[in-house]
C-alpha positions as a Markdown table, in Angstrom:
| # | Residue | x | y | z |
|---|---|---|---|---|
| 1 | Unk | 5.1 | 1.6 | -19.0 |
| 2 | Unk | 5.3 | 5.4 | -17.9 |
| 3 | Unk | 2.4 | 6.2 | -16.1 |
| 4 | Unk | 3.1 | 9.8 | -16.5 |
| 5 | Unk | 0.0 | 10.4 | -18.5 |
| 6 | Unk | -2.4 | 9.2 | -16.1 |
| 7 | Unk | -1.5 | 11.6 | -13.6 |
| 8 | Unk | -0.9 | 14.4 | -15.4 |
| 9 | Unk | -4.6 | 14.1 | -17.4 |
| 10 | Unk | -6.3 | 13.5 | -13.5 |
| 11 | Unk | -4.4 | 16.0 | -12.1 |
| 12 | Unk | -5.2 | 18.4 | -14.7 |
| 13 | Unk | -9.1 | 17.7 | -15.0 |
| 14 | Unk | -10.3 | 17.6 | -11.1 |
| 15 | Unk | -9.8 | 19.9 | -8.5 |
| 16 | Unk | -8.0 | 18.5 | -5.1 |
| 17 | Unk | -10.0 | 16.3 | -3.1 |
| 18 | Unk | -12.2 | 17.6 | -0.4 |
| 19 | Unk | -11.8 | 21.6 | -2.1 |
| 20 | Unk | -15.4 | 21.5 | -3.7 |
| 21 | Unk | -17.1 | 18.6 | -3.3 |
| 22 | Unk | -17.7 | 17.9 | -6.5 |
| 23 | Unk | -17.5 | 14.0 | -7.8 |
| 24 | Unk | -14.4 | 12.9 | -9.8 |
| 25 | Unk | -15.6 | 9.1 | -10.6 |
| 26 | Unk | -15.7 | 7.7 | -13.7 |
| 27 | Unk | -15.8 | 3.9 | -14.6 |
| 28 | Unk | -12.1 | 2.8 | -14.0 |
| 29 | Unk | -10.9 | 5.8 | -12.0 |
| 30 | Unk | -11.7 | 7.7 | -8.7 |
| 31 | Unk | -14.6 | 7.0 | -6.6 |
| 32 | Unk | -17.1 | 10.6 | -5.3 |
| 33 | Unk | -14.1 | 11.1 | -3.0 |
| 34 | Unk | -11.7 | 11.7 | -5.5 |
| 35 | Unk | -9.4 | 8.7 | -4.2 |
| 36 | Unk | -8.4 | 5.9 | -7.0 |
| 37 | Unk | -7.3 | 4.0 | -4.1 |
| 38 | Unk | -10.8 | 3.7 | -2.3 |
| 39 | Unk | -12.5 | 3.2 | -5.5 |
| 40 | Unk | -10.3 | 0.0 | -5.5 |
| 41 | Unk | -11.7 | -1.2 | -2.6 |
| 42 | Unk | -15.6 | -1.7 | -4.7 |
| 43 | Unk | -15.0 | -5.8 | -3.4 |
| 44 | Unk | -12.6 | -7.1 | -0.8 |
| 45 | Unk | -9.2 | -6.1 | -1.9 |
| 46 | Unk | -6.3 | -7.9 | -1.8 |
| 47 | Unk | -3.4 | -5.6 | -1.3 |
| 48 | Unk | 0.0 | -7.0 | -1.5 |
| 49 | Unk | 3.6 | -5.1 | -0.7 |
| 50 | Unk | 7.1 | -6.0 | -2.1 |
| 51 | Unk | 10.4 | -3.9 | -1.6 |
| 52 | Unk | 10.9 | -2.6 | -5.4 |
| 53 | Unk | 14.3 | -3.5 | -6.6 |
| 54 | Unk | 14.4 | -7.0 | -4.6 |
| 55 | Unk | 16.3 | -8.8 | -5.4 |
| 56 | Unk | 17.1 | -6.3 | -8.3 |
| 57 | Unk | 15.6 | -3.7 | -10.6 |
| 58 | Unk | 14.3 | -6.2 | -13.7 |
| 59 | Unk | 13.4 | -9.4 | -12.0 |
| 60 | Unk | 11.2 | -6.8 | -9.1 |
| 61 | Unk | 9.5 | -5.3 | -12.1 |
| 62 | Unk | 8.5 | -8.8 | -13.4 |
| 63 | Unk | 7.5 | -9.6 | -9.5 |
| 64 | Unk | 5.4 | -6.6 | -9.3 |
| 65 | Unk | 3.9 | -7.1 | -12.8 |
| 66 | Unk | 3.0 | -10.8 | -11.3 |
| 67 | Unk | 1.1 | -9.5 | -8.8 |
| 68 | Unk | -1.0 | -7.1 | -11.0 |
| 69 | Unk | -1.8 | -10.7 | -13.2 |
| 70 | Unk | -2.7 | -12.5 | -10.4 |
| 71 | Unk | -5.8 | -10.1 | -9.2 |
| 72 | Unk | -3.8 | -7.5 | -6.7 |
| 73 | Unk | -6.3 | -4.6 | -6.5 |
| 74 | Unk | -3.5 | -2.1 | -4.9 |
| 75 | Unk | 0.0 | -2.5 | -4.9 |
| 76 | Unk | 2.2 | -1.2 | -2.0 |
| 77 | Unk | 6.1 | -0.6 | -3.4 |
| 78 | Unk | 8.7 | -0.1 | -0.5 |
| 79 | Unk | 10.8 | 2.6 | -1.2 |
| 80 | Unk | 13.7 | 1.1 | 0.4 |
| 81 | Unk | 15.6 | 3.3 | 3.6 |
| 82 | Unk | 18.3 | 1.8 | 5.8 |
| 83 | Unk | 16.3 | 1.8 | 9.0 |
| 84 | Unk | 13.0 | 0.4 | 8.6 |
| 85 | Unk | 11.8 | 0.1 | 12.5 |
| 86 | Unk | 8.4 | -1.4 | 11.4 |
| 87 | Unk | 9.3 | -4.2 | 10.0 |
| 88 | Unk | 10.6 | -7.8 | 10.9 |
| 89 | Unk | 13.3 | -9.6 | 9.7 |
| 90 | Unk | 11.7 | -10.5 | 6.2 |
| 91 | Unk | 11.7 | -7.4 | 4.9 |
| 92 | Unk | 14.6 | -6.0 | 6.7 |
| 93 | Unk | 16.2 | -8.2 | 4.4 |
| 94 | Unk | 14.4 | -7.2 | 1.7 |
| 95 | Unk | 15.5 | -4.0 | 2.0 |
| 96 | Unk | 19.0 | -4.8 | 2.2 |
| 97 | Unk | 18.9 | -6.7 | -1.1 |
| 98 | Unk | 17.2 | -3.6 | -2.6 |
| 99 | Unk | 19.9 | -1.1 | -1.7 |
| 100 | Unk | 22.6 | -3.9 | -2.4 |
| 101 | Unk | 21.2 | -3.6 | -6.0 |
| 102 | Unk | 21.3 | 0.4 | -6.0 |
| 103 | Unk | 17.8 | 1.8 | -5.5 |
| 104 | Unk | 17.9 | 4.9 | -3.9 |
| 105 | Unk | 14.3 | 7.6 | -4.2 |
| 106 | Unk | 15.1 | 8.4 | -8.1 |
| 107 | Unk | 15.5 | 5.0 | -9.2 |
| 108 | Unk | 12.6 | 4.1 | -7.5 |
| 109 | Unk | 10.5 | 6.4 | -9.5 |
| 110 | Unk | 12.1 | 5.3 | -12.6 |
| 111 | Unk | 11.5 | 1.5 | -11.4 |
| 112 | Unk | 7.5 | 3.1 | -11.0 |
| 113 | Unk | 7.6 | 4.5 | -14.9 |
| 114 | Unk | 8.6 | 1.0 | -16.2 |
| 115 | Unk | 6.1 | -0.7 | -14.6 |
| 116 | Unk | 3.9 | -2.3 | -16.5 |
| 117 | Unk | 0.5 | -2.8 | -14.5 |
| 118 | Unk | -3.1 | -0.8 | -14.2 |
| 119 | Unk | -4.0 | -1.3 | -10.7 |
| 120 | Unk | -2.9 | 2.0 | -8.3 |
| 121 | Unk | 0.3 | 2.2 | -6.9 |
| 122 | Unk | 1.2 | 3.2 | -3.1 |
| 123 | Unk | 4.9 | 4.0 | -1.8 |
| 124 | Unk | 5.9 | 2.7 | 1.6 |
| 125 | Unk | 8.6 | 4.3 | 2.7 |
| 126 | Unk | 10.1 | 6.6 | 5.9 |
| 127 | Unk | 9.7 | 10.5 | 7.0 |
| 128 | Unk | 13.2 | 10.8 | 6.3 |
| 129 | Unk | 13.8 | 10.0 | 2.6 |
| 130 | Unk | 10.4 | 12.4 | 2.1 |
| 131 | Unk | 11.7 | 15.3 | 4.0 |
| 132 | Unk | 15.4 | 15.1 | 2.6 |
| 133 | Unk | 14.0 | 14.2 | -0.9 |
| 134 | Unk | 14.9 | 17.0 | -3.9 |
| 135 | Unk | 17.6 | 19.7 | -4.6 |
| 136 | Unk | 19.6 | 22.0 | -1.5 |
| 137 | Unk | 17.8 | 24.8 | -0.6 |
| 138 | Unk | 13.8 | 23.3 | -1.5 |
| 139 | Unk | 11.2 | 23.7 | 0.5 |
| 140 | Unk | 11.1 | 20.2 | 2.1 |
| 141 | Unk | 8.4 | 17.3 | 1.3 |
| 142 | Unk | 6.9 | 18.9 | -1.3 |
| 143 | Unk | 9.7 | 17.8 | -3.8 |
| 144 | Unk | 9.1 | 14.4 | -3.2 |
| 145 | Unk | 5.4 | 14.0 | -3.4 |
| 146 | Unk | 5.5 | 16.1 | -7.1 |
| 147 | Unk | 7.8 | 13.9 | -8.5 |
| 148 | Unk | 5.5 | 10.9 | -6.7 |
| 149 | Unk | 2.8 | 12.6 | -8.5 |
| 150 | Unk | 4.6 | 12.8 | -11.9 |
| 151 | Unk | 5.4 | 9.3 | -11.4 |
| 152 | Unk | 1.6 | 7.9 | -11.3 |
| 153 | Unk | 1.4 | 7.0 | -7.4 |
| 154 | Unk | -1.3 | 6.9 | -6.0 |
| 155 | Unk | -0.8 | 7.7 | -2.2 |
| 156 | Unk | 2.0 | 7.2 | 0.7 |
| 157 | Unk | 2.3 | 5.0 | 3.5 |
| 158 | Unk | 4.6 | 6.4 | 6.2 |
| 159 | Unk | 5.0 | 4.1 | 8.8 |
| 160 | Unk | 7.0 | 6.7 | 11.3 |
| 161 | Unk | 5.2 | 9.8 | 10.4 |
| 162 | Unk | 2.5 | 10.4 | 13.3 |
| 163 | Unk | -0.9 | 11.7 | 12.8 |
| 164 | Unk | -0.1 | 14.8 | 14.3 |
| 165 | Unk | 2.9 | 16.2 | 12.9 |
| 166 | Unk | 1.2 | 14.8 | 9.2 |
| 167 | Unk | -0.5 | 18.5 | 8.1 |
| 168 | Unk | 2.5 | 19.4 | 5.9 |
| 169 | Unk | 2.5 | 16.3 | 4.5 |
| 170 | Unk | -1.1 | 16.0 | 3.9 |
| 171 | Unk | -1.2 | 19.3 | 2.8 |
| 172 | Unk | 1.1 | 18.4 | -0.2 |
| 173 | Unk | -0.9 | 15.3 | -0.7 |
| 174 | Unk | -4.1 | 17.3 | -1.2 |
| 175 | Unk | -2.8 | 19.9 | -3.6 |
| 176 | Unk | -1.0 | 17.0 | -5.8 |
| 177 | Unk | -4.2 | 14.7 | -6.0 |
| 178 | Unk | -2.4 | 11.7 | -3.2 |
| 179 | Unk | -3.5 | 10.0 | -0.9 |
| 180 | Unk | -2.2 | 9.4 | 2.6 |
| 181 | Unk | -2.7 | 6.0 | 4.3 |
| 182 | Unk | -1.8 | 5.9 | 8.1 |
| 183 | Unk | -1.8 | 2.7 | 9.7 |
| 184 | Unk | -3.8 | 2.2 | 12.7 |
| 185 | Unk | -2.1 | -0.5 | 15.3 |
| 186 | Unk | -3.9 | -2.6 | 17.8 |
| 187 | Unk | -3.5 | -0.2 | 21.2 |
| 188 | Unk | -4.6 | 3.0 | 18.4 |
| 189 | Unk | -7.8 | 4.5 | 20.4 |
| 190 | Unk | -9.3 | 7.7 | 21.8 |
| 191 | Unk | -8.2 | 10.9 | 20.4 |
| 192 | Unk | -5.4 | 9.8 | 18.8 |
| 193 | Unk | -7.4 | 7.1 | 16.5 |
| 194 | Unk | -9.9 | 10.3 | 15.9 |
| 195 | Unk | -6.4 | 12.3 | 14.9 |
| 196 | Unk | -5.7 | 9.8 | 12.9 |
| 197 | Unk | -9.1 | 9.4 | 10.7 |
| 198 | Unk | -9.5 | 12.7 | 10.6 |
| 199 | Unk | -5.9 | 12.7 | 8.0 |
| 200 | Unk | -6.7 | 9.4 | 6.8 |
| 201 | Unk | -7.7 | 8.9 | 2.9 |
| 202 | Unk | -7.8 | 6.0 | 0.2 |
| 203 | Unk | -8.0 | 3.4 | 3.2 |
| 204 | Unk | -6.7 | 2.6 | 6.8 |
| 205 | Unk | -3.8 | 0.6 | 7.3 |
| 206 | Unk | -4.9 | -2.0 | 10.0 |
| 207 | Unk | -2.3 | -3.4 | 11.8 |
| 208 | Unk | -3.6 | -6.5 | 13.1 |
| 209 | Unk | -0.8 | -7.3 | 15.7 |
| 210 | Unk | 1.7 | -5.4 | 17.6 |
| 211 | Unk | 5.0 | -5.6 | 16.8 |
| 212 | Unk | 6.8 | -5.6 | 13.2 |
| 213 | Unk | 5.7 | -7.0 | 10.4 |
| 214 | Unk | 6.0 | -11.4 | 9.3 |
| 215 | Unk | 4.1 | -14.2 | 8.2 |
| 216 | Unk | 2.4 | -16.0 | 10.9 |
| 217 | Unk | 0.3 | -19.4 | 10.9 |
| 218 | Unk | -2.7 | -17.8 | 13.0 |
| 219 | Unk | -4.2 | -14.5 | 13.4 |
| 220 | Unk | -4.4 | -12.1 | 15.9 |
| 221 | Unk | -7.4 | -11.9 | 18.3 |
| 222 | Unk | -7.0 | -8.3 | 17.7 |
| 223 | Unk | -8.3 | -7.9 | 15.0 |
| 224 | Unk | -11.8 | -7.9 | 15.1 |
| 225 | Unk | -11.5 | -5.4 | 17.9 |
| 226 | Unk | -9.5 | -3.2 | 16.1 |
| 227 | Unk | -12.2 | -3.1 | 13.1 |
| 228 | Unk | -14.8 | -2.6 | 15.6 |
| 229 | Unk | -13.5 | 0.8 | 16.6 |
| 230 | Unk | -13.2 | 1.5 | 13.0 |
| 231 | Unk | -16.6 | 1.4 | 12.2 |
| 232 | Unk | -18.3 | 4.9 | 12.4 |
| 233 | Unk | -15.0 | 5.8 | 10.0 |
| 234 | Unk | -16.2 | 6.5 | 5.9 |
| 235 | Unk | -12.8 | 4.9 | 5.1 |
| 236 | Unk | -12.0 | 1.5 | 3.5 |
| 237 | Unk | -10.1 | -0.8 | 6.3 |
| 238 | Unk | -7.4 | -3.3 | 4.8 |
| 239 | Unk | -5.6 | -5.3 | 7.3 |
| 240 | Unk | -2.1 | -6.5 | 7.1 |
| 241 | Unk | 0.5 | -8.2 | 9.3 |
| 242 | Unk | 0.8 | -12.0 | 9.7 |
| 243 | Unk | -1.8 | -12.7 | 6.6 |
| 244 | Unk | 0.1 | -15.5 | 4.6 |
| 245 | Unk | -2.6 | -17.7 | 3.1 |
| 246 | Unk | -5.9 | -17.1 | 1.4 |
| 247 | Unk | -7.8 | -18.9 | 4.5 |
| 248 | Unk | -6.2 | -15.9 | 6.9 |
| 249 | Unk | -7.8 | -13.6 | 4.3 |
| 250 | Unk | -10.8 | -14.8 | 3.9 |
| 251 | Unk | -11.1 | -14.9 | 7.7 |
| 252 | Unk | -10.2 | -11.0 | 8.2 |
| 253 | Unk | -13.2 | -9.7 | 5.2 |
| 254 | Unk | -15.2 | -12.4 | 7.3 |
| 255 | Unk | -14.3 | -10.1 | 10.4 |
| 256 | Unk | -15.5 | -6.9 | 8.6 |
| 257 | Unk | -12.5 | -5.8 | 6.8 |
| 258 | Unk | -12.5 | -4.4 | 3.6 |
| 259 | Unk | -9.2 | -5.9 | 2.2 |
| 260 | Unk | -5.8 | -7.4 | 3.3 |
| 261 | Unk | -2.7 | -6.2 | 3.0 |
| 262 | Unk | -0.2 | -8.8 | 2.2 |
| 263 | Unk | 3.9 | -8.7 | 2.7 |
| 264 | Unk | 6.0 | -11.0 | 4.2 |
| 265 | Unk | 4.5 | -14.6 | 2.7 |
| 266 | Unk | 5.6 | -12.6 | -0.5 |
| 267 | Unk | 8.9 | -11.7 | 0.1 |
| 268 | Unk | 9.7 | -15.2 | 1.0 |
| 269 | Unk | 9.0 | -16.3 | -2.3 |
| 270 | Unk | 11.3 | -13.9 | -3.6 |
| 271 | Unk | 14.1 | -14.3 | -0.8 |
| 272 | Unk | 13.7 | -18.2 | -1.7 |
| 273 | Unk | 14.0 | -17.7 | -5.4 |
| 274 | Unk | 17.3 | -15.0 | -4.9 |
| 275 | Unk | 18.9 | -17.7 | -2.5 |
| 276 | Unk | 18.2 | -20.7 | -4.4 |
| 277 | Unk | 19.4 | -19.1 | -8.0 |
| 278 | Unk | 15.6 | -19.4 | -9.4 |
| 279 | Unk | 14.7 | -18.2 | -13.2 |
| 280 | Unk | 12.6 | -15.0 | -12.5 |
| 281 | Unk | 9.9 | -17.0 | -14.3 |
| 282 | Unk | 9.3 | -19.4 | -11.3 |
| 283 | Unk | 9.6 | -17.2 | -8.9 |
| 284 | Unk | 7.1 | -14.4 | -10.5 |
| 285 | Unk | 5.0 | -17.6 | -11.2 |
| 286 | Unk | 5.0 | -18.8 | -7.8 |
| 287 | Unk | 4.1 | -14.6 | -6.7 |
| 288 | Unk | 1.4 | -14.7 | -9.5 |
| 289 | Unk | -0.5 | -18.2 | -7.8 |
| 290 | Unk | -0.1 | -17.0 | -4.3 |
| 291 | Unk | -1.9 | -13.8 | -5.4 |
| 292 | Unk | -4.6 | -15.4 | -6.8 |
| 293 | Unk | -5.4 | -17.7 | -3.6 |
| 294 | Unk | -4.8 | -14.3 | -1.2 |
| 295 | Unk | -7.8 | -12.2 | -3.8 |
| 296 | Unk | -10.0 | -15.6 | -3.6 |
| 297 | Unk | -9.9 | -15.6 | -0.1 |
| 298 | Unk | -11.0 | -12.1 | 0.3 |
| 299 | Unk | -13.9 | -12.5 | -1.8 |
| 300 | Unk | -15.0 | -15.3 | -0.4 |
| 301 | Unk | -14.8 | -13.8 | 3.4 |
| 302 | Unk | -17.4 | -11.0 | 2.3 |
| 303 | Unk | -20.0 | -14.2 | 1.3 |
| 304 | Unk | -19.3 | -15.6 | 4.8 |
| 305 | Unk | -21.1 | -12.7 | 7.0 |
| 306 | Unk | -23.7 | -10.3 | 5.8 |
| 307 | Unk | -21.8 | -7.0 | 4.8 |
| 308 | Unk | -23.1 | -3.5 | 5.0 |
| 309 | Unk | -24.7 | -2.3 | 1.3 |
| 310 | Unk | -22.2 | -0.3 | -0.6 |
| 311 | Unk | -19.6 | -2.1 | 0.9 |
């Protein structure tokens, strides 16, 4: 389903975010800030990532669509690019089956209009496929994060786009009605982490370990730390990296996050159904269940410590 409409009517009947200060909530739709992706965030979200087109373009919409059904409250889509330095070997592989299959930035927004799902959509993808995005001779970025905007997403995630070379970027953002999510690792402090939160919106991508990204069977002592710094920061905080089962996420909104951002236990379940010749069915069955255990376990990490109100 085309999600054309829903941009265009929001972009059309607000002002950019942060311009007036004026509140653009409604029931379903953007929170006082403007941002649909922080209004998603009203409980502990559960925030889960697959490579669109993996393992190819109709079986990754039914994947995606499966995710939506099984209580996802945000759904990162990797725009696929041939050197993804952040993450591990999971989705590197991922990624490979996804431009194996022929997605490339247009059929990725085309993959984004057939989708058929109501929760806000986020692109992951790299600096390079943003900057080089439209026809010769265009002004650079902007391009891409129109035809993001025509497409319904929500906001970007670009993994190796610092802080401080993000104004252009942000700029765009602003005018378009997107948000831009930076992710925020482990060793992030000082001015840099201030940097950072200062270009943040929609919600802060916590990494909770260093290195790339993978399912793990513990969780980084990190963590809490890294929320801890976070704190004086008006911005939701989802964490990601290593969270694989609905205990790990019920342990991190226990720990003060406001969500998890889930990945790698995913794409498993895809690379398992591709390898082993699986009916989409199963395998977007199998996506659907795992979903629902990762959104239980964030909702019930938020009844295990007293959280502050609003939150």
């Amino acid at each position: 389903m085309s999600r054309d409409g829903e941009r265009t009517e929001s972009a059309a009947s607000a002002d950019p975010r942060g311009t007036d200060g004026s509140e653009r909530a409604d029931a379903d739709g953007p929170d006082a800030s403007g941002s649909t992706l922080e209004a998603a965030f009203d409980e502990p979200a559960f925030v889960p990532y697959l490579a669109a087109g993996d393992p190819d373009f109709e079986s990754s919409l039914e994947y995606v669509e499966a995710l939506a059904a099984g209580g996802a409250d945000v759904i990162e889509l990797g725009l696929p690019f041939s050197e993804p330095i952040a993450e591990g070997p999971t989705i590197q592989q991922a990624v490979v089956r996804s431009l194996e299959a022929g997605m490339t930035p247009e059929r990725f927004f085309e993959f984004v209009d057939a989708l058929d799902v109501e929760v806000p959509l986020v692109c992951m993808t790299y600096y390079n496929l943003i900057y080089q995005f439209g026809p010769a001779g265009s002004e650079p970025v902007r391009p891409f994060v129109e035809r993001a905007a025509a497409a319904g997403i929500e906001g970007l995630v670009v993994p190796d786009l610092p802080a401080e070379e993000a104004d252009l970027l942000r700029g765009y953002c602003d005018e378009l009605g997107l948000d831009l999510v930076f992710i925020v690792a482990p060793t992030t402090a000082g001015d840099r982490l201030h940097r950072m939160m200062e270009r943040v919106s929609g919600y802060v991508y916590v990494q909770a370990r260093l290195g790339v990204t993978g399912a793990r069977d513990d969780l980084s002592d990190s963590t809490e730390g890294t929320l801890e710094r976070l704190e004086g920061y008006d911005v939701p905080k989802a964490v990601g990296f290593g969270i694989s089962t609905g205990e790990h996420a019920e342990a991190v909104v226990a720990a003060g996050a406001d969500g998890v951002i889930v990945g790698s236990a995913l794409v498993d379940i895809v690379a398992r159904g591709h390898e082993n010749d699986e009916p989409a069915e199963a395998v977007a069955a199998e996506l659907e269940s795992l979903s629902r255990e990762l959104k239980a376990g964030a909702v019930a990490g938020a009844k295990r410590t007293p959280r502050p109100e609003g939150t």
